[in-house]
MIDOSE-1310 file (N, C-alpha, C; in nm, 2 decimals, decimal comma, always signed):
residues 175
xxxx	+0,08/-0,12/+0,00/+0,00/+0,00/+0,00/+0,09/+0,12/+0,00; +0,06/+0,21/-0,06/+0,11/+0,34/-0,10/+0,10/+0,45/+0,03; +0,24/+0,49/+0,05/+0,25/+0,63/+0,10/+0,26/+0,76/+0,05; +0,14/+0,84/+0,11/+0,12/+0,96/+0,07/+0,23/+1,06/+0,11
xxxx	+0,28/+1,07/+0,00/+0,40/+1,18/+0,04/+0,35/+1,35/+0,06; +0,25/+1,38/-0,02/+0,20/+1,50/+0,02/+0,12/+1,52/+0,13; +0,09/+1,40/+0,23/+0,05/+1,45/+0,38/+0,15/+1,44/+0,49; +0,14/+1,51/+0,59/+0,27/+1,58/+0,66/+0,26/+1,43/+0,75
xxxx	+0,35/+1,40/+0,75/+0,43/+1,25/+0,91/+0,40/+1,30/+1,02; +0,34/+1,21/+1,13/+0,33/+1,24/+1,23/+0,45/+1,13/+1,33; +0,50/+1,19/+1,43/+0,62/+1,09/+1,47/+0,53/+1,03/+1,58; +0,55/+0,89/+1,60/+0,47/+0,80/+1,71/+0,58/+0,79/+1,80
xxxx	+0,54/+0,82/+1,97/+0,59/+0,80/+2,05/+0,61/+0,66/+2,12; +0,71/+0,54/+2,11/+0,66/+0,40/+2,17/+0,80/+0,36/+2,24; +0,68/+0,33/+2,31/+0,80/+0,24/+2,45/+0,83/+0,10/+2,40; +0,97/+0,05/+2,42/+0,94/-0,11/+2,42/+1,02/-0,18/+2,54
xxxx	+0,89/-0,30/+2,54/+0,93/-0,37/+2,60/+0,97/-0,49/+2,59; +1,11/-0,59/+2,61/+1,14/-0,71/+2,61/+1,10/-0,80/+2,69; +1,04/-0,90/+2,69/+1,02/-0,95/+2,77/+1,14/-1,13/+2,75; +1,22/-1,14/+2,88/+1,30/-1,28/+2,87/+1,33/-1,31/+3,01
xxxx	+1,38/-1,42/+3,04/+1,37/-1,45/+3,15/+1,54/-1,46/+3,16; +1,63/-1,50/+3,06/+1,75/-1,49/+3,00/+1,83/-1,34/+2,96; +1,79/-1,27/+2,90/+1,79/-1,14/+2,84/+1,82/-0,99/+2,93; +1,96/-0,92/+2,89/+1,95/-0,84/+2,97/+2,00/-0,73/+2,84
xxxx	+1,99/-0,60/+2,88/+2,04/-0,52/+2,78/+2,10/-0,55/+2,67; +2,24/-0,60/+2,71/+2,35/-0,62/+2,63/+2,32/-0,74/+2,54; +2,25/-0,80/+2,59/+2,18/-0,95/+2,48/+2,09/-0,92/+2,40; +2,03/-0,77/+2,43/+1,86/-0,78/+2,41/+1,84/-0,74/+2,24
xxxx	+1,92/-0,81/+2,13/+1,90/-0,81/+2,03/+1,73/-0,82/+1,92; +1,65/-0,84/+1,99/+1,57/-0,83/+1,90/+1,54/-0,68/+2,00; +1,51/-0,64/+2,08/+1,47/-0,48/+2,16/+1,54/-0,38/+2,07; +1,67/-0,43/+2,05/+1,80/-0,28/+1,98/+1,75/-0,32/+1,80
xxxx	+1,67/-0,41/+1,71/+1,66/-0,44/+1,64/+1,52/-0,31/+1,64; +1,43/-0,34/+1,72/+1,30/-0,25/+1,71/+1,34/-0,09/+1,72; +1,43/-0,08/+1,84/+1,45/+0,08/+1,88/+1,50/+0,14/+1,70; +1,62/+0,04/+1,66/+1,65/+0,11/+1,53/+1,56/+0,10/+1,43
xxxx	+1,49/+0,00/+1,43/+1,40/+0,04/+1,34/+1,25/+0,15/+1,37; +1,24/+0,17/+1,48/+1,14/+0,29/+1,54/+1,24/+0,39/+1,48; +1,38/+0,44/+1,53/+1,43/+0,53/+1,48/+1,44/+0,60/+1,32; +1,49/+0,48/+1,26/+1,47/+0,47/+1,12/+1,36/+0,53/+1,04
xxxx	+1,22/+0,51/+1,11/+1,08/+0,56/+1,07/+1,07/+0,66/+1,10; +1,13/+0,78/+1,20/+1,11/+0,87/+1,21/+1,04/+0,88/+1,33; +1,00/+0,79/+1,40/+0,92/+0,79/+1,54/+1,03/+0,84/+1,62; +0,97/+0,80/+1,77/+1,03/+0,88/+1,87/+1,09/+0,75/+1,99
xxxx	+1,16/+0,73/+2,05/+1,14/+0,59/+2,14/+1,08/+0,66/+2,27; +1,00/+0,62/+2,34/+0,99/+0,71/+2,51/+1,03/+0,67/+2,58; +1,02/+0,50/+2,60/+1,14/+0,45/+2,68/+1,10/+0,30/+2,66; +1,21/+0,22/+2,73/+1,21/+0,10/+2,70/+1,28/+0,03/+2,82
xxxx	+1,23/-0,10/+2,84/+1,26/-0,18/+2,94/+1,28/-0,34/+2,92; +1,33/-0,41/+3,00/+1,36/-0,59/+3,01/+1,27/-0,66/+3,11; +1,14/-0,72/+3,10/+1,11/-0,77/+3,24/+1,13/-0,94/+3,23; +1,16/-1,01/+3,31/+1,11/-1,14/+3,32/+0,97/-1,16/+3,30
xxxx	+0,96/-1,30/+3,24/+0,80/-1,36/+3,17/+0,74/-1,39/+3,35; +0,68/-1,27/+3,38/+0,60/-1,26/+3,50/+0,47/-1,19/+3,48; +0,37/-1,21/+3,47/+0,22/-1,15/+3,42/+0,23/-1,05/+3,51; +0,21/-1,03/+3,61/+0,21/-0,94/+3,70/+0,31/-0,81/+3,65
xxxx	+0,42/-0,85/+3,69/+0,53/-0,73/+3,60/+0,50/-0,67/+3,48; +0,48/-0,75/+3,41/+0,41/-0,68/+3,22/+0,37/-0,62/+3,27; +0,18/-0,64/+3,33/+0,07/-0,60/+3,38/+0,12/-0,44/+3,39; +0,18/-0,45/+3,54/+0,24/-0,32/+3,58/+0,30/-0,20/+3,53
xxxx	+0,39/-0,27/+3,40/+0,46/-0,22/+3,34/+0,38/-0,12/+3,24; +0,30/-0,21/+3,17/+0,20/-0,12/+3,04/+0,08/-0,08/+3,12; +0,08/-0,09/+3,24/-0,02/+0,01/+3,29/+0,03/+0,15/+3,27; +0,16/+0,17/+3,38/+0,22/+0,23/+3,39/+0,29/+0,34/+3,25
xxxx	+0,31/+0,26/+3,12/+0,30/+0,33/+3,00/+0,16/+0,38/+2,92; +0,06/+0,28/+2,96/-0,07/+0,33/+2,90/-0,10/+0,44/+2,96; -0,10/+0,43/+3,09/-0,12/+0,59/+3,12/-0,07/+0,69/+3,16; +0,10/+0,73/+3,07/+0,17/+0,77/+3,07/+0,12/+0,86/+2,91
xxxx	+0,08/+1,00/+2,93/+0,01/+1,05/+2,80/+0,17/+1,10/+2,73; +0,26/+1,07/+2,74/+0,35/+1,13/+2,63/+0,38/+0,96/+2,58; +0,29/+0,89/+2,63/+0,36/+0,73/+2,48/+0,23/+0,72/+2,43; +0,25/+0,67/+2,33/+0,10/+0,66/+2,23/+0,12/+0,52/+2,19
xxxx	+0,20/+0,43/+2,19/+0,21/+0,31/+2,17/+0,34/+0,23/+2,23; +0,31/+0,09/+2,28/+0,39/+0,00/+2,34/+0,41/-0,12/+2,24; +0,52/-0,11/+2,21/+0,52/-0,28/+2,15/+0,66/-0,36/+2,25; +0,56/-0,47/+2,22/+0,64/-0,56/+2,32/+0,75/-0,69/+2,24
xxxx	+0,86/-0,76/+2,28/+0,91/-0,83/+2,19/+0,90/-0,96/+2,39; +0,88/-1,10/+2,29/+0,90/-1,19/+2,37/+0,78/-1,25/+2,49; +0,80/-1,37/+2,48/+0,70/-1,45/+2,59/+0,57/-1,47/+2,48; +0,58/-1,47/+2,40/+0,41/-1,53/+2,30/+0,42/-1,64/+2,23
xxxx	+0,50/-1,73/+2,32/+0,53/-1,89/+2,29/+0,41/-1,92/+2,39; +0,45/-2,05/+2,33/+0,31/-2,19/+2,42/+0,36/-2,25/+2,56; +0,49/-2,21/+2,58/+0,52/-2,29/+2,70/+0,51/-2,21/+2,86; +0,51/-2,32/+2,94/+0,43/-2,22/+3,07/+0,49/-2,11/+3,12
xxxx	+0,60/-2,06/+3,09/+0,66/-1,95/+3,10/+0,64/-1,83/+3,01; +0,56/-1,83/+2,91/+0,50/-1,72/+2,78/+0,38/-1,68/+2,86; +0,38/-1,56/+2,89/+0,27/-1,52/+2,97/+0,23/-1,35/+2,92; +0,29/-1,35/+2,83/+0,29/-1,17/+2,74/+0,19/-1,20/+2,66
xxxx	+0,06/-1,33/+2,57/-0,06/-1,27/+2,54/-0,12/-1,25/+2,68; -0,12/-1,32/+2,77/-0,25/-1,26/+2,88/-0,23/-1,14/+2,98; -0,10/-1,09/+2,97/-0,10/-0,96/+3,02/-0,17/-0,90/+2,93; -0,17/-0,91/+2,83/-0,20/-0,80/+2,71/-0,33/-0,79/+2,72
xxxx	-0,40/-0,93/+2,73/-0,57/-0,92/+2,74/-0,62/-0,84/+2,89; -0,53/-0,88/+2,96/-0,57/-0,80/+3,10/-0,59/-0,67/+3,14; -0,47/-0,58/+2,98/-0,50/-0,44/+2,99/-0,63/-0,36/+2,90; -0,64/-0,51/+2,82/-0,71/-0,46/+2,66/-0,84/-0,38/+2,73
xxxx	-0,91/-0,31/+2,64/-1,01/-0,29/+2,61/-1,03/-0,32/+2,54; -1,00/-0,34/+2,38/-1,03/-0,38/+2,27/-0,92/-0,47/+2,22; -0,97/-0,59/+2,16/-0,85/-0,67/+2,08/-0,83/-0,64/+1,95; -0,71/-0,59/+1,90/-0,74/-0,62/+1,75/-0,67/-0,76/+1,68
xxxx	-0,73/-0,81/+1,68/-0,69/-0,97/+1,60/-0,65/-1,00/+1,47; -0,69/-0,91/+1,39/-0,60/-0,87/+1,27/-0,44/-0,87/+1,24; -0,37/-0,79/+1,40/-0,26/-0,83/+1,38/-0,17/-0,92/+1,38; -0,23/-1,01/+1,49/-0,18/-1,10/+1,49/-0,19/-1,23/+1,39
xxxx	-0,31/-1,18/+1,31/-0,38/-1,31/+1,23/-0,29/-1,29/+1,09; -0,23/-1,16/+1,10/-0,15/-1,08/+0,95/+0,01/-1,12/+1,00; +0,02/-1,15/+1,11/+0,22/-1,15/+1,17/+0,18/-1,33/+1,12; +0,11/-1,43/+1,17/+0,09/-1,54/+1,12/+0,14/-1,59/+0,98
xxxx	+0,03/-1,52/+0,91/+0,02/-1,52/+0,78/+0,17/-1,45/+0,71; +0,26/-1,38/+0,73/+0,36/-1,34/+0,69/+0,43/-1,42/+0,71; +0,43/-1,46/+0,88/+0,56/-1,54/+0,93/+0,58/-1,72/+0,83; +0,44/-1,74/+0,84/+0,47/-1,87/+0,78/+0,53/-1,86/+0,59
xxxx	+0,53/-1,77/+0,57/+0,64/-1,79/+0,42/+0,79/-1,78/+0,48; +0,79/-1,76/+0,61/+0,96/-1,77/+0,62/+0,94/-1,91/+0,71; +0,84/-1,96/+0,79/+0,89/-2,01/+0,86/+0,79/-2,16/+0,88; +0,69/-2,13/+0,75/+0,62/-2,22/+0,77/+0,49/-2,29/+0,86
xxxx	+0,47/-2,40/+0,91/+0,35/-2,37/+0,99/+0,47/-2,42/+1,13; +0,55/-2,37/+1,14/+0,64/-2,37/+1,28/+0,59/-2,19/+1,34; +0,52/-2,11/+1,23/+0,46/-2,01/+1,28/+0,31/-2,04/+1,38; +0,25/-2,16/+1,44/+0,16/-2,14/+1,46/+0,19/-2,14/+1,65
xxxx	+0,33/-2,15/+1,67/+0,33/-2,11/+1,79/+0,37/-2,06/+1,85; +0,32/-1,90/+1,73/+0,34/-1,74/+1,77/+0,19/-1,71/+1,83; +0,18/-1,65/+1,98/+0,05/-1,58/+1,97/+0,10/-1,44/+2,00; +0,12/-1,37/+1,92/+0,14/-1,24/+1,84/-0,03/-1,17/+1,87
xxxx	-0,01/-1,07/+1,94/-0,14/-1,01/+1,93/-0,12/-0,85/+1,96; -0,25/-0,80/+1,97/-0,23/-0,66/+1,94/-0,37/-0,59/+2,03; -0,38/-0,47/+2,15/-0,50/-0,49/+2,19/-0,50/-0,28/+2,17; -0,63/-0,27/+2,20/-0,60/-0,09/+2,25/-0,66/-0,10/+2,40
xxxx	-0,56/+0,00/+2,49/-0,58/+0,03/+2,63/-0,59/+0,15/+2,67; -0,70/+0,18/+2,72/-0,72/+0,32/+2,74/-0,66/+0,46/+2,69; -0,66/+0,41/+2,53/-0,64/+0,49/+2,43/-0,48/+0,53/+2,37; -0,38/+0,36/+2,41/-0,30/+0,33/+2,37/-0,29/+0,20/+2,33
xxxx	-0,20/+0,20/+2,20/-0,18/+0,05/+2,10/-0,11/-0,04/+2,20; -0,08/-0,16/+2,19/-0,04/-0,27/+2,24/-0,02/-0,35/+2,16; +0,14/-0,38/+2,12/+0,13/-0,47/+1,99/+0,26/-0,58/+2,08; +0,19/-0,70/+2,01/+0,29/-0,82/+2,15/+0,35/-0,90/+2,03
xxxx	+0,49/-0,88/+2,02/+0,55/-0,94/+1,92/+0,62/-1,09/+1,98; +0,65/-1,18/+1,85/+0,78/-1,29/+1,91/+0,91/-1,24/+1,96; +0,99/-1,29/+2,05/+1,13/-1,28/+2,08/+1,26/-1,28/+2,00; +1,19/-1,34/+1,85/+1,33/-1,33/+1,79/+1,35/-1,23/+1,70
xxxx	+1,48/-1,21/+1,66/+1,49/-1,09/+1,56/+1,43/-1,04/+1,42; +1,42/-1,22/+1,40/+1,34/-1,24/+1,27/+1,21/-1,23/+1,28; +1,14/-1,24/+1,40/+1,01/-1,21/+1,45/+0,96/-1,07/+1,43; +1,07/-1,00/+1,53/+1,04/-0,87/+1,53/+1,06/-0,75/+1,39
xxxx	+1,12/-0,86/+1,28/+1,18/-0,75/+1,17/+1,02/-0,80/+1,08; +0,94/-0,90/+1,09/+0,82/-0,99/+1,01/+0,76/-0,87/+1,09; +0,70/-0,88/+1,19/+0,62/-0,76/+1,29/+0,62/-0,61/+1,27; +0,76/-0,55/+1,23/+0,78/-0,40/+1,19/+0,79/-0,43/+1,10
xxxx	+0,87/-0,44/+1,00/+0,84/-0,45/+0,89/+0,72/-0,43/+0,80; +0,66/-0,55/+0,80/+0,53/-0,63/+0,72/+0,41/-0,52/+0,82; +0,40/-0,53/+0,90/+0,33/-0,45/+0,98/+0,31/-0,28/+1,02; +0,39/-0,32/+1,15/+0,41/-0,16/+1,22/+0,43/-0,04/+1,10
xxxx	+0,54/-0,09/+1,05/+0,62/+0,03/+0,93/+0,52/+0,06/+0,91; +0,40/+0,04/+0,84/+0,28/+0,11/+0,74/+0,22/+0,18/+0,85; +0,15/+0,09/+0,94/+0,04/+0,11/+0,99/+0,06/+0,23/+1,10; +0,19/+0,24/+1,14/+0,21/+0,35/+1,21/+0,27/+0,47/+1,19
xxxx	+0,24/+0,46/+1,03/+0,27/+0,59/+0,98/+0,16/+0,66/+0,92; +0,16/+0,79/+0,96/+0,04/+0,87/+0,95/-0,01/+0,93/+0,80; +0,09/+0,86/+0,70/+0,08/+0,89/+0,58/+0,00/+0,76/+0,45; +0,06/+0,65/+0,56/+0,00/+0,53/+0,45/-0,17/+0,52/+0,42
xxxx	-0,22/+0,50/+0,32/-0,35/+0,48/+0,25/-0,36/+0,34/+0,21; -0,48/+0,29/+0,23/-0,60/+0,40/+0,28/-0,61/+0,41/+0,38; -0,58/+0,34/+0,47/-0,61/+0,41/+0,64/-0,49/+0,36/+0,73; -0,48/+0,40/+0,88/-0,39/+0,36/+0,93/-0,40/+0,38/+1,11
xxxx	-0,37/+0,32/+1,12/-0,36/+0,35/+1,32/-0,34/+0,45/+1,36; -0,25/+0,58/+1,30/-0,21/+0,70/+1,37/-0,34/+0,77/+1,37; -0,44/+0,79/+1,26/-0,53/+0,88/+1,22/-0,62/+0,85/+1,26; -0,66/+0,66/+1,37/-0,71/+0,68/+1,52/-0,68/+0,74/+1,57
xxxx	-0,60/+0,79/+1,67/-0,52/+0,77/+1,78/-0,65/+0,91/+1,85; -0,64/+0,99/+1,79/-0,73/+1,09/+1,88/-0,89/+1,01/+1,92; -0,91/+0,94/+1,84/-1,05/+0,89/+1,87/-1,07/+0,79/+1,96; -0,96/+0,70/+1,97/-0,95/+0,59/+2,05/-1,00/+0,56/+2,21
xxx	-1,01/+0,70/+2,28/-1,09/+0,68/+2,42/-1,22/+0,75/+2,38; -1,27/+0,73/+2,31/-1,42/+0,79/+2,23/-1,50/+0,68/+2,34; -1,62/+0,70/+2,39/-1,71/+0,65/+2,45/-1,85/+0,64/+2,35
């Protein structure tokens, strides 16, 4: 889909978060993978953090950004595996207000031409929270470049057509 170069960019503010139980800065290769590619687009980063696969912690964490009015979006890298330690989709439902299931049903559908149906044990999701995005990526690099890439890149740019996430963003806590 085509970007409108004659409508003016708007820069998205997004925090990210990694989530690993292994992972600290200096490892956190798919996190430094997203920041530069946030940078790259012209966005803004507002801050970013590492938590262990603890629901509670997430929880706290993206509360704490959701209602933080200078971030307008959180994307998360890691824990959306099947094993009892992947606990980053049900934080995510615990903040949602709204699911959007699209994204994750589109990170699916991308991932499996690289990786086949070894993609089906991504749960990749995406919710809005009190009038900020929540997008829950895989942990790996190649996850996270399928996710911005194929994804985020468009949708969070205030120029792509025909429509896009940014040109919600005011409407999103609409009652």
């Amino acid at each position: 889909m085509p970007i409108d170069t004659d409508l003016p960019f708007t820069p998205v503010r997004i925090a990210v978060l990694t989530v690993s139980d292994t992972r600290g800065l200096a490892e956190d290769r798919s996190g430094d993978t997203l920041v530069a590619r946030i940078a790259a687009a012209g966005h803004v980063l507002a801050d970013r953090a590492i938590l262990r696969d603890d629901a509670d912690a997430i929880v706290a964490q993206l509360d704490r950004w959701i209602d933080d009015p200078s971030i307008d979006c959180v994307v998360t890298t890691g824990g959306t595996g099947v094993t009892g330690r992947d606990v980053t989709p049900e934080a995510v439902e615990r903040v949602a207000d709204k699911m959007i299931p699209g994204v994750g049903e589109l990170f699916r559908w991308l991932s499996y031409a690289k990786i086949g149906t070894s993609t089906i044990q991504s749960r990749a999701c995406a919710c809005v929270a009190r009038g900020t995005y929540v997008f829950a990526l895989p942990g790996s690099t190649g996850a996270v470049k399928d996710g911005w890439d194929g994804i985020l890149k468009d949708q969070l740019d205030s120029r792509h057509r025909p429509c896009n996430f940014v040109e919600l963003m005011p409407r999103l806590k609409e009652r």
